[in-house]
C-alpha positions in Angstrom: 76.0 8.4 3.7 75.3 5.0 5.0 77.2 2.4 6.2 76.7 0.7 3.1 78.4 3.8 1.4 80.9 4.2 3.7 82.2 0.3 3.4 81.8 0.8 -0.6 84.2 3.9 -0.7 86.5 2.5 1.3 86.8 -1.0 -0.5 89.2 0.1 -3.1 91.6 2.2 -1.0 91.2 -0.7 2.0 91.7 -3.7 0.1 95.9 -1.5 -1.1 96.4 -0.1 2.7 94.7 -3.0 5.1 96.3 -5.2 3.3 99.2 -4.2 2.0 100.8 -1.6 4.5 101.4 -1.9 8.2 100.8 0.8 11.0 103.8 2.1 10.6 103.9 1.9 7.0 101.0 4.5 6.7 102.5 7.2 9.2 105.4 7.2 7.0 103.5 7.7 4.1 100.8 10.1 5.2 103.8 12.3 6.2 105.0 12.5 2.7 101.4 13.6 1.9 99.8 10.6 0.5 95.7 11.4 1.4 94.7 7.8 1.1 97.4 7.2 3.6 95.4 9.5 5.6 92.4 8.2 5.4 93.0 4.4 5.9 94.8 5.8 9.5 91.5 7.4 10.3 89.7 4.8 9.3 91.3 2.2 11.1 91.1 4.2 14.2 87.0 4.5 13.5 87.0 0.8 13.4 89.7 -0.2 15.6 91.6 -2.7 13.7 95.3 -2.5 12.0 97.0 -2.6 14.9 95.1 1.0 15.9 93.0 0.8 18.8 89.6 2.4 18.5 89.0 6.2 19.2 86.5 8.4 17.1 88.1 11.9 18.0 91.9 10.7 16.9 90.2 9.3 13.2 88.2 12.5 13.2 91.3 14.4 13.3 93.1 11.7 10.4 89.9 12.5 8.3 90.4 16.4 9.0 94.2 15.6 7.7 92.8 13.4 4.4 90.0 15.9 3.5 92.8 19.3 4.0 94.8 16.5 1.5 91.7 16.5 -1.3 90.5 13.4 -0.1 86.9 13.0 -1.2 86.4 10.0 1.0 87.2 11.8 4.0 85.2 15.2 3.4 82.0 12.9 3.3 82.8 11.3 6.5 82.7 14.5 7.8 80.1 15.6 6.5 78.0 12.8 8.0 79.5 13.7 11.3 78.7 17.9 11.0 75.2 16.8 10.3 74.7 14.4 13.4 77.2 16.2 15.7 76.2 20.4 15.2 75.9 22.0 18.2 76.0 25.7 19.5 78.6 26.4 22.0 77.2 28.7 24.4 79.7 31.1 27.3 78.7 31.1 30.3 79.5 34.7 30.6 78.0 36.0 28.1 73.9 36.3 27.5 72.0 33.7 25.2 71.6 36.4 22.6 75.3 37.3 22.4 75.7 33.5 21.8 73.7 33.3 18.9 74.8 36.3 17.5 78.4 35.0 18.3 77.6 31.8 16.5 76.1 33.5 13.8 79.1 35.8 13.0 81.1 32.9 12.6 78.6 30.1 10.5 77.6 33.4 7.9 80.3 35.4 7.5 80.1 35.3 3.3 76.1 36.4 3.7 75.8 40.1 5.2 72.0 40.6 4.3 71.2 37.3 5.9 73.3 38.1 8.9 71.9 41.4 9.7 68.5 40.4 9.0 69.0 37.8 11.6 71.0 39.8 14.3 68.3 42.4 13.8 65.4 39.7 15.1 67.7 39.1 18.2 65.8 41.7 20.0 63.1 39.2 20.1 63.0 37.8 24.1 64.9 34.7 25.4 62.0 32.5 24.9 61.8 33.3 21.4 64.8 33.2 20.7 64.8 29.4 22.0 61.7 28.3 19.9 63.6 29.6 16.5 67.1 28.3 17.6 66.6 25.0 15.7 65.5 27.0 12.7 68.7 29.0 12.5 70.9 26.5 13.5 70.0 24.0 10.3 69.6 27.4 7.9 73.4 28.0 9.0 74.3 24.6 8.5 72.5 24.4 5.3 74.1 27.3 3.7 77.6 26.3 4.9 77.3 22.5 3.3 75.6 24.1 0.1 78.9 26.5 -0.3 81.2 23.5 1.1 79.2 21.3 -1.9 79.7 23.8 -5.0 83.4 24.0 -3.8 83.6 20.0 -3.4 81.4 20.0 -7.1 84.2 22.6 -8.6 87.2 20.4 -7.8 86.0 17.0 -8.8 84.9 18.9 -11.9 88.5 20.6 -12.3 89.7 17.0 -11.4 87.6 15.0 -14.1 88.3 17.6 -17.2 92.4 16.9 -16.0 92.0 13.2 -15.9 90.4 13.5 -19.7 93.6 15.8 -20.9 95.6 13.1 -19.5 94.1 10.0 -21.1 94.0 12.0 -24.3 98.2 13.0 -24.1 98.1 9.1 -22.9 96.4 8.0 -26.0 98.1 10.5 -28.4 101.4 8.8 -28.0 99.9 5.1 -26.6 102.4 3.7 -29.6 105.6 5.1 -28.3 104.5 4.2 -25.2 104.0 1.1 -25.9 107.4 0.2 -27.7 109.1 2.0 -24.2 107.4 -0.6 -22.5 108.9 -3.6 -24.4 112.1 -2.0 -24.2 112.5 -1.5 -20.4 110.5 -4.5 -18.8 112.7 -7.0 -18.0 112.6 -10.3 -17.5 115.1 -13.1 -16.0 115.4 -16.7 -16.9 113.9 -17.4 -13.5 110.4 -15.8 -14.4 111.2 -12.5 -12.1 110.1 -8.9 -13.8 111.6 -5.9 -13.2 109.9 -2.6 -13.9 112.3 -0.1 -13.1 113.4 1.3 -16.2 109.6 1.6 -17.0 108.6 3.5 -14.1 111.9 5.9 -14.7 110.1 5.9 -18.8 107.3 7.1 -17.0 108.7 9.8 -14.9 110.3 11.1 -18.3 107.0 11.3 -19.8 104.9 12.6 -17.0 108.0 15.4 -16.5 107.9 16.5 -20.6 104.9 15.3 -21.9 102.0 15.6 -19.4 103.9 18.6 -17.5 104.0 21.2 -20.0 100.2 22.1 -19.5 100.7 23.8 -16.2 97.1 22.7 -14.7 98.1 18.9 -14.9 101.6 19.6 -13.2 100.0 21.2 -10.5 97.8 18.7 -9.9 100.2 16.1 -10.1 102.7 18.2 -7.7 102.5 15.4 -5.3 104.7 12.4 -5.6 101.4 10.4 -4.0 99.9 11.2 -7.9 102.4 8.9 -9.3 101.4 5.1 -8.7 98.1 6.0 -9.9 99.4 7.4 -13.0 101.6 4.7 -13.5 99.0 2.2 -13.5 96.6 4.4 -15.8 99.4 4.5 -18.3 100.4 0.7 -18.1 97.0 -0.3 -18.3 96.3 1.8 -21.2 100.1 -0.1 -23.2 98.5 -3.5 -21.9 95.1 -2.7 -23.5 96.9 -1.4 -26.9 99.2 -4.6 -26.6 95.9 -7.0 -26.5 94.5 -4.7 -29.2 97.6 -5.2 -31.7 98.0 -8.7 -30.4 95.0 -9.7 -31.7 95.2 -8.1 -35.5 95.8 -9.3 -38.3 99.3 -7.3 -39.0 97.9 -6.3 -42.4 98.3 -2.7 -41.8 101.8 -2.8 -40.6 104.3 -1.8 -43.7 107.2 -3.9 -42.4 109.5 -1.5 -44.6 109.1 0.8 -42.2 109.6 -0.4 -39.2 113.0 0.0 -37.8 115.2 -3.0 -36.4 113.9 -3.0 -33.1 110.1 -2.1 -34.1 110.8 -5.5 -36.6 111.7 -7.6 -34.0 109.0 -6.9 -31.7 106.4 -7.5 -34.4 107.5 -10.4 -35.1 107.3 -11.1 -31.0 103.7 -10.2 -31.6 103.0 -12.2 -34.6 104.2 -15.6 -32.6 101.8 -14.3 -29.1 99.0 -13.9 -31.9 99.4 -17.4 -32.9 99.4 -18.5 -29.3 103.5 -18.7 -28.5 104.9 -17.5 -25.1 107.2 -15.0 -26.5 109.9 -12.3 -25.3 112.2 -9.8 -27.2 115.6 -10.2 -24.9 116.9 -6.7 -25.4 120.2 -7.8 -23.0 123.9 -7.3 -23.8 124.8 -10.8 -23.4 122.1 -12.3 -25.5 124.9 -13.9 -27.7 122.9 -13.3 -30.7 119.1 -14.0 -29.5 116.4 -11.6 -30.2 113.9 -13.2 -29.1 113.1 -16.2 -26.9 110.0 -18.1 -27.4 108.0 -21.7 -26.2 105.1 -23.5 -27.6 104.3 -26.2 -26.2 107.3 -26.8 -24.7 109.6 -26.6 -27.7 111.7 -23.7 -27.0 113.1 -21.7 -29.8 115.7 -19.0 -30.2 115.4 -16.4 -33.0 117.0 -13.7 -34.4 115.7 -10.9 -36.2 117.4 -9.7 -39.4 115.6 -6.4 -40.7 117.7 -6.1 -43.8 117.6 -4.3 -47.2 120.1 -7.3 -48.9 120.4 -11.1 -48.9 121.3 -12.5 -45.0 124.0 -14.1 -45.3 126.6 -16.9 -43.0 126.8 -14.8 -39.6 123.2 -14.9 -39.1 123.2 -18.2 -38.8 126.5 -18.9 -37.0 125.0 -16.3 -34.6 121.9 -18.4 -34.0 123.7 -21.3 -33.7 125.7 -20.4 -30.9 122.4 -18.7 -29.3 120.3 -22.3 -29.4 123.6 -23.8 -27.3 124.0 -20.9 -24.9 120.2 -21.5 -23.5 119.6 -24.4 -24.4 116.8 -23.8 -26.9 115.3 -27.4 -28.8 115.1 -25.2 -31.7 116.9 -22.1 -33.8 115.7 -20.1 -36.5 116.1 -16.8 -38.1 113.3 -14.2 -39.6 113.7 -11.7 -42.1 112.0 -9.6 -44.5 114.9 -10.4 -46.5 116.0 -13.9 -48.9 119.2 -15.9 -47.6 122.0 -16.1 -49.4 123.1 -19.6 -50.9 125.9 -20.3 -48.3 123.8 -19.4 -45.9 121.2 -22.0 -46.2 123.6 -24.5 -47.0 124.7 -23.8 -43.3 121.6 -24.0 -42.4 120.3 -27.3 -43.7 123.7 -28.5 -42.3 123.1 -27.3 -38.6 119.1 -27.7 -38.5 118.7 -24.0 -38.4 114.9 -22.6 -39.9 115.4 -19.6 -41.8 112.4 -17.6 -42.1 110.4 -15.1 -44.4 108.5 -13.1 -41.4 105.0 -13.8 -43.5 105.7 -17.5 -42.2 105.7 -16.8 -38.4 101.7 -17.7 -38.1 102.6 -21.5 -39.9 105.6 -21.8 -37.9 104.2 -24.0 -34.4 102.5 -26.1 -37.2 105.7 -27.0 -39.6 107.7 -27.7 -36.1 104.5 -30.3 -34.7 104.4 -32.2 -37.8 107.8 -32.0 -37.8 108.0 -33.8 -34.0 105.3 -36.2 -34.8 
């Protein structure tokens, strides 16, 4: 590998732990067993930066603790080191030949013909034995990395048909994953997000969905498994999101769709048709289900999925949403008709009831309305 290589592999994992995580930060982790962790300790000690003085033995031995961790990164490193550092260790006490053989015994253990062919030769004199020392000592080396390489070859194999059993339980149920996902990600009215009844969805579906083949919960035994995961599967909701986002809705039967399922789509519908929109999902919501901007005119709604007319409450409710955040605008969508009363009320108190079909017009009928 050269340098070239070796800055490449690290740019993703760098760019998390230089940046991201101090000294201490890293010890901490790498003793929970996070490889990457590791790594970025032995790497900063190979460059000397991160508050970690150079010293090539003390990121040897990090890279040792990375690649015993399964981290591919590291295993290379050290194989570029085996291959410019290999050297026979020879005892003073004993003889050259019991040296070799020594060394030998210990490089081919898992090749018997080999090795008796070879100890067989050593009868050769010292001489000989010096002129064909080179020649052993790469054969050894040779047959160790080739071993080392199908074993490196079989994991990332292992590793890639895992990943692909993942993505595929990921994808099987991307649609409940996807409604989780509007359910739990919270947002205040100061812009913060908060994530942690997502990542606690996630646990849940990595514990009874993804662990019940027994290959993927082993490999995702470690706890270091799980930000990685978790990105994988909130990338692959964001990506369905944009996907659904920009349709057309014509293949949604709106029948069908439960209260909650309504009021998101109709959250998509206005993002579609380029509104900022959120479903609140909150206790004390006083009535909103969703909250929404265009343009700066900021509109409260609520969602009716009903099988009969909508009558006086649904309005009332909204009324006293508009008024509790101060919304320019209230309105309420349905797949339902209004009662009478109830748009009398509305025309009263400004209030836009709304067949859902009439989302998409909606920023238009409130611009010409503010021109």
């Amino acid at each position: 590998m050269n340098t070239v290589d070796l800055e490449s592999n690290n740019a993703r994992i760098m760019t998390t732990y230089k940046t991201h995580f101090t000294k201490e930060q890293l010890f901490e982790l790498s003793e929970k067993g996070n490889s990457d962790a590791k790594y970025s300790i032995g790497y900063r000690y190979l460059k000397g930066m991160g508050g970690l003085a150079k010293n090539n033995d003390l990121a040897i031995e990090w890279f040792k603790k990375a690649a015993e961790s399964g981290n591919l990164n590291a295993i290379k490193i050290l194989k570029k080191s085996e291959l410019s550092n290999i050297k026979l260790k020879v005892d003073p006490d004993l003889t050259l030949q019991d040296s070799l053989r020594s060394f030998i015994a210990e490089t081919l253990p898992d090749q018997p013909h080999l090795l008796l062919n070879l100890k067989n030769q050593l009868s050769i004199s010292k001489e000989s034995i010096s002129s064909g020392l080179i020649f052993i000592l790469l054969l050894a080396y040779l047959i160790g990395t080739l071993n080392k390489a199908r074993k490196v070859l079989k994991l990332i194999k292992k590793k890639n048909l895992l990943d692909k059993q993942i993505d595929e339980l990921i994808n099987h149920h991307i649609k409940a994953l996807a409604l989780k996902y509007k359910q739990t990600v919270k947002q205040d009215e100061y812009g913060n997000v908060f994530y942690d009844q997502w990542e606690t969805a996630i646990r849940y579906f990595i514990k009874n969905v993804l662990c019940k083949n027994s290959d993927i919960k082993n490999h995702l035994a470690r706890e270091a498994h799980f930000k990685e995961l978790k990105q994988r599967i909130t990338s692959a909701v964001i990506v369905y999101e944009q996907k659904g986002v920009n349709s057309d809705f014509k293949n949604i039967n709106v029948e069908h769709l439960s209260p909650i399922d309504f009021e998101h789509y109709c959250a998509d519908i206005l993002k579609a048709n380029g509104w900022k929109a959120k479903v609140t999902q909150a206790s004390s919501d006083q009535g909103i289900d969703i909250i929404a901007e265009y343009k700066n005119i900021h509109v409260a709604f609520q969602c009716k999925k009903y099988s009969s007319p909508v009558g006086n409450q649904a309005v009332q409710q909204i009324i006293a949403g508009k008024q509790y955040i101060r919304a320019d605008i209230a309105a309420v969508i349905s797949n339902a008709r209004y009662t009478a009363s109830a748009k009398q009320l509305a025309d009263s108190t400004g209030v836009h009831l709304l067949h859902y079909s009439e989302l998409k017009r909606f920023k238009d009928l409130l611009l010409k309305s503010a021109a």
